[in-house]
Backbone as CSV, one residue per row, in Angstrom:
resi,resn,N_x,N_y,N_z,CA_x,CA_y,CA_z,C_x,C_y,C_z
1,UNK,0.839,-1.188,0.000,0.000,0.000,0.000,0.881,1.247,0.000
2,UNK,0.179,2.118,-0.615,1.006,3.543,-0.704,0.813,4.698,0.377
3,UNK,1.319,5.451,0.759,0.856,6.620,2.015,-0.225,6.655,1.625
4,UNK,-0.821,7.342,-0.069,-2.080,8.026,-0.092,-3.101,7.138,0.663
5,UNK,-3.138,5.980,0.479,-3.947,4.696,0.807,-3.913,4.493,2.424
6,UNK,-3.185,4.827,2.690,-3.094,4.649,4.384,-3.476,6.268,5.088
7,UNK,-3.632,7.196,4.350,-3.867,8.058,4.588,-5.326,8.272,5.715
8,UNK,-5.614,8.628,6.803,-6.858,8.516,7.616,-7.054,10.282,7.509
9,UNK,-8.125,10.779,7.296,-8.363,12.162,7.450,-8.717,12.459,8.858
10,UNK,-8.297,13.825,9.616,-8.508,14.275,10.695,-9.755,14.163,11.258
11,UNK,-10.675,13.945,10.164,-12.234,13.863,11.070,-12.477,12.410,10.723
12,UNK,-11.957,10.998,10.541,-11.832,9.909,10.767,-11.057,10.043,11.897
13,UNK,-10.113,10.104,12.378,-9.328,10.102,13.689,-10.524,10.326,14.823
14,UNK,-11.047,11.851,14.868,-11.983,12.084,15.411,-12.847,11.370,15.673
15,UNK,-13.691,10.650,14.459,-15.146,9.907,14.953,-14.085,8.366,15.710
16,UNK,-12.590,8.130,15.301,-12.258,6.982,16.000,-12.681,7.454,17.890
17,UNK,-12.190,8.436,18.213,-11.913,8.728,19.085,-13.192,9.270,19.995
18,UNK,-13.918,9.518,19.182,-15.815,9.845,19.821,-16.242,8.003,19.782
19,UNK,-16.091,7.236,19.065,-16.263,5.846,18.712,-15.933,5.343,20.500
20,UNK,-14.729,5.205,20.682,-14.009,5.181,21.326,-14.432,5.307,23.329
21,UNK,-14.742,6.628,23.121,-15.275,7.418,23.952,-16.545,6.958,24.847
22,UNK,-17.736,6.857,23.618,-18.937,6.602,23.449,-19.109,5.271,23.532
23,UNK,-18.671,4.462,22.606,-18.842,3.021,22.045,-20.659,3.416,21.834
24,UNK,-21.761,2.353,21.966,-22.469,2.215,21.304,-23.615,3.075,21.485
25,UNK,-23.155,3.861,23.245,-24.027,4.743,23.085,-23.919,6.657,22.722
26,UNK,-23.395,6.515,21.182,-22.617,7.417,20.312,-23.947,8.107,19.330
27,UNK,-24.563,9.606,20.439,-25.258,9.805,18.808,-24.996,11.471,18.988
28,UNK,-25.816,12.255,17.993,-25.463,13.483,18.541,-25.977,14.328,19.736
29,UNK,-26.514,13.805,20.169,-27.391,14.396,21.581,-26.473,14.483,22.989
30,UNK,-25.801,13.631,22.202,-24.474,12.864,24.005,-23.378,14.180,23.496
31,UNK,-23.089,14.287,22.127,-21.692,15.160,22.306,-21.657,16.256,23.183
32,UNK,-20.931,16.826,23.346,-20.719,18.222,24.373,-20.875,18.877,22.843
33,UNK,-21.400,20.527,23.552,-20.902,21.665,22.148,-19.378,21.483,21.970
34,UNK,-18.254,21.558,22.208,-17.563,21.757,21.693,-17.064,20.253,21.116
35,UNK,-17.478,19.127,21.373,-17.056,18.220,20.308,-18.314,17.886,19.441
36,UNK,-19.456,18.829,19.222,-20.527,19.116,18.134,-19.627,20.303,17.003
37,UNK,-18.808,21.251,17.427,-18.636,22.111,16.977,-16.563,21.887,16.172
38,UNK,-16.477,20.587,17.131,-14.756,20.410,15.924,-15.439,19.136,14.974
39,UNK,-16.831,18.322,15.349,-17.348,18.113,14.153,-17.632,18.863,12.960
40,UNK,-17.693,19.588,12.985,-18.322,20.940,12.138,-17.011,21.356,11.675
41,UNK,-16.103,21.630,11.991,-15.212,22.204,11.715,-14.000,21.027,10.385
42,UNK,-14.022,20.106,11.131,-13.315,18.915,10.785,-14.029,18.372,9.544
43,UNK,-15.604,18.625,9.618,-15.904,18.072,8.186,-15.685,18.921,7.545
44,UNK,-15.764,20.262,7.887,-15.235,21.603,6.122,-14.310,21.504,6.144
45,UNK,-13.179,21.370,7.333,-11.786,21.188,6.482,-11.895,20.012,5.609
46,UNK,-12.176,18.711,5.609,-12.125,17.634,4.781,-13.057,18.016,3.117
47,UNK,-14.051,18.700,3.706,-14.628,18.854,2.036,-14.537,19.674,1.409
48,UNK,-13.827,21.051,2.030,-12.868,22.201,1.203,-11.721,22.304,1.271
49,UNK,-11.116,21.610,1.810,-9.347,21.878,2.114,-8.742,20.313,1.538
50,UNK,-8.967,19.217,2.169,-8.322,18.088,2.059,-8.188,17.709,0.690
51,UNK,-7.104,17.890,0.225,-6.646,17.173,-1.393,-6.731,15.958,-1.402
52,UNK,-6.661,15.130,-0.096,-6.637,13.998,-0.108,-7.618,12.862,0.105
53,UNK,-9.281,13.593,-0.159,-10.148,12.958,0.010,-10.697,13.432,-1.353
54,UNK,-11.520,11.931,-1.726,-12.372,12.298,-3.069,-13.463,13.704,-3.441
55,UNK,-13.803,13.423,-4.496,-15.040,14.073,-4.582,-15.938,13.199,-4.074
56,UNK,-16.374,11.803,-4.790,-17.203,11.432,-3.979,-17.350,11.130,-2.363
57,UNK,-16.133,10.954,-1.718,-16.412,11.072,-0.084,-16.675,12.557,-0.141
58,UNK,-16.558,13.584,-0.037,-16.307,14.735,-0.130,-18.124,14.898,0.033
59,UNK,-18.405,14.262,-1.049,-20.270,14.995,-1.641,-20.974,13.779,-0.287
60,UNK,-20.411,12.945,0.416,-20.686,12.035,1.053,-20.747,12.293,1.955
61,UNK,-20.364,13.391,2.511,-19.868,14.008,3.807,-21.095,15.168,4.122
62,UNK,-21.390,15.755,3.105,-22.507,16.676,2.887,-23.435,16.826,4.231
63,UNK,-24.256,15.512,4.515,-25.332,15.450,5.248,-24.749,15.409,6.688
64,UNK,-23.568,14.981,6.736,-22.998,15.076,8.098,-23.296,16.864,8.783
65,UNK,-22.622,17.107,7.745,-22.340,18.798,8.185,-24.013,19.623,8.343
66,UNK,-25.057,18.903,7.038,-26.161,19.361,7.859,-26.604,18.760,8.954
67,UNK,-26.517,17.227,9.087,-27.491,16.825,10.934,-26.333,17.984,11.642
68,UNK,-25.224,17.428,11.670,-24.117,18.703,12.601,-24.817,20.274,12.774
69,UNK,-24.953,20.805,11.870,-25.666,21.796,11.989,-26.709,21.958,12.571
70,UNK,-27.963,21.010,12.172,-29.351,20.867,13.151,-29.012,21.051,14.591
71,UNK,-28.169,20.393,14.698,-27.702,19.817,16.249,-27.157,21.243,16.814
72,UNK,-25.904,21.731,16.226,-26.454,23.211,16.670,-27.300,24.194,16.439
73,UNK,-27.704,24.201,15.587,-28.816,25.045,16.070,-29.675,25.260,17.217
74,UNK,-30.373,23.745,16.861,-31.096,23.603,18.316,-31.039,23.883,19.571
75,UNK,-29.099,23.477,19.357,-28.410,24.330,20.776,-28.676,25.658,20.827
76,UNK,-28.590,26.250,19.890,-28.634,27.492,20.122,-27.357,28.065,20.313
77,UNK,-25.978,27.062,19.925,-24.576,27.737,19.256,-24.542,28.327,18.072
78,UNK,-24.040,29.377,17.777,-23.122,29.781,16.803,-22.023,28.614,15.865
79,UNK,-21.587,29.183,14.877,-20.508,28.264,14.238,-19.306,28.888,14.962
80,UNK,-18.223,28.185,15.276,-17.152,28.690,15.476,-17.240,29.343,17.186
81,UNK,-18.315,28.923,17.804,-18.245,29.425,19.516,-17.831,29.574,20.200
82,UNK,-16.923,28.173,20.351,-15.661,27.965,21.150,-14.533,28.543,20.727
83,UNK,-14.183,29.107,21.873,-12.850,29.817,21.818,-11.913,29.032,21.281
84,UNK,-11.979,27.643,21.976,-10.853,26.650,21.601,-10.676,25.816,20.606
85,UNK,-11.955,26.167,19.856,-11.889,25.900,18.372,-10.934,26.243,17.078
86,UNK,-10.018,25.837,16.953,-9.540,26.624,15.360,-9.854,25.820,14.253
């Protein structure tokens, strides 16, 4: 296998690590805002920044970023809230 192929994107690491965290009882209601909000963040870097993910994961990713969004809203966060967000 080649790097590109072994390549894991930053918001795969992430859901390892909410996976992880959570195990089966993993949905969006349990996250805290600020790991609702480096979801959010982590999927636009992957579907505007990452060279290294397809188009089709890319267009695949789409609906993530809207439930993500629902989810804040509802909160009643902003994008980008956390201070400790970059």
């Amino acid at each position: 296998m080649n790097a590109t192929s072994d390549y894991q994107p930053p918001l795969a690491v992430y859901f390892d690590e909410l996976e992880t965290r959570y195990g089966d009882q993993f949905s969006f209601d349990r996250l805290s805002d600020e790991e609702l909000l480096t979801l959010e963040r982590l999927g636009r870097d992957a579907i505007e920044r990452d060279r290294k993910i397809s188009a089709v994961e890319k267009a695949n990713l789409k609906p993530l970023l809207t439930l993500v969004e629902m989810h804040r809203r509802k909160r009643g966060i902003e994008p980008g809230a956390s201070g400790s967000i970059h």
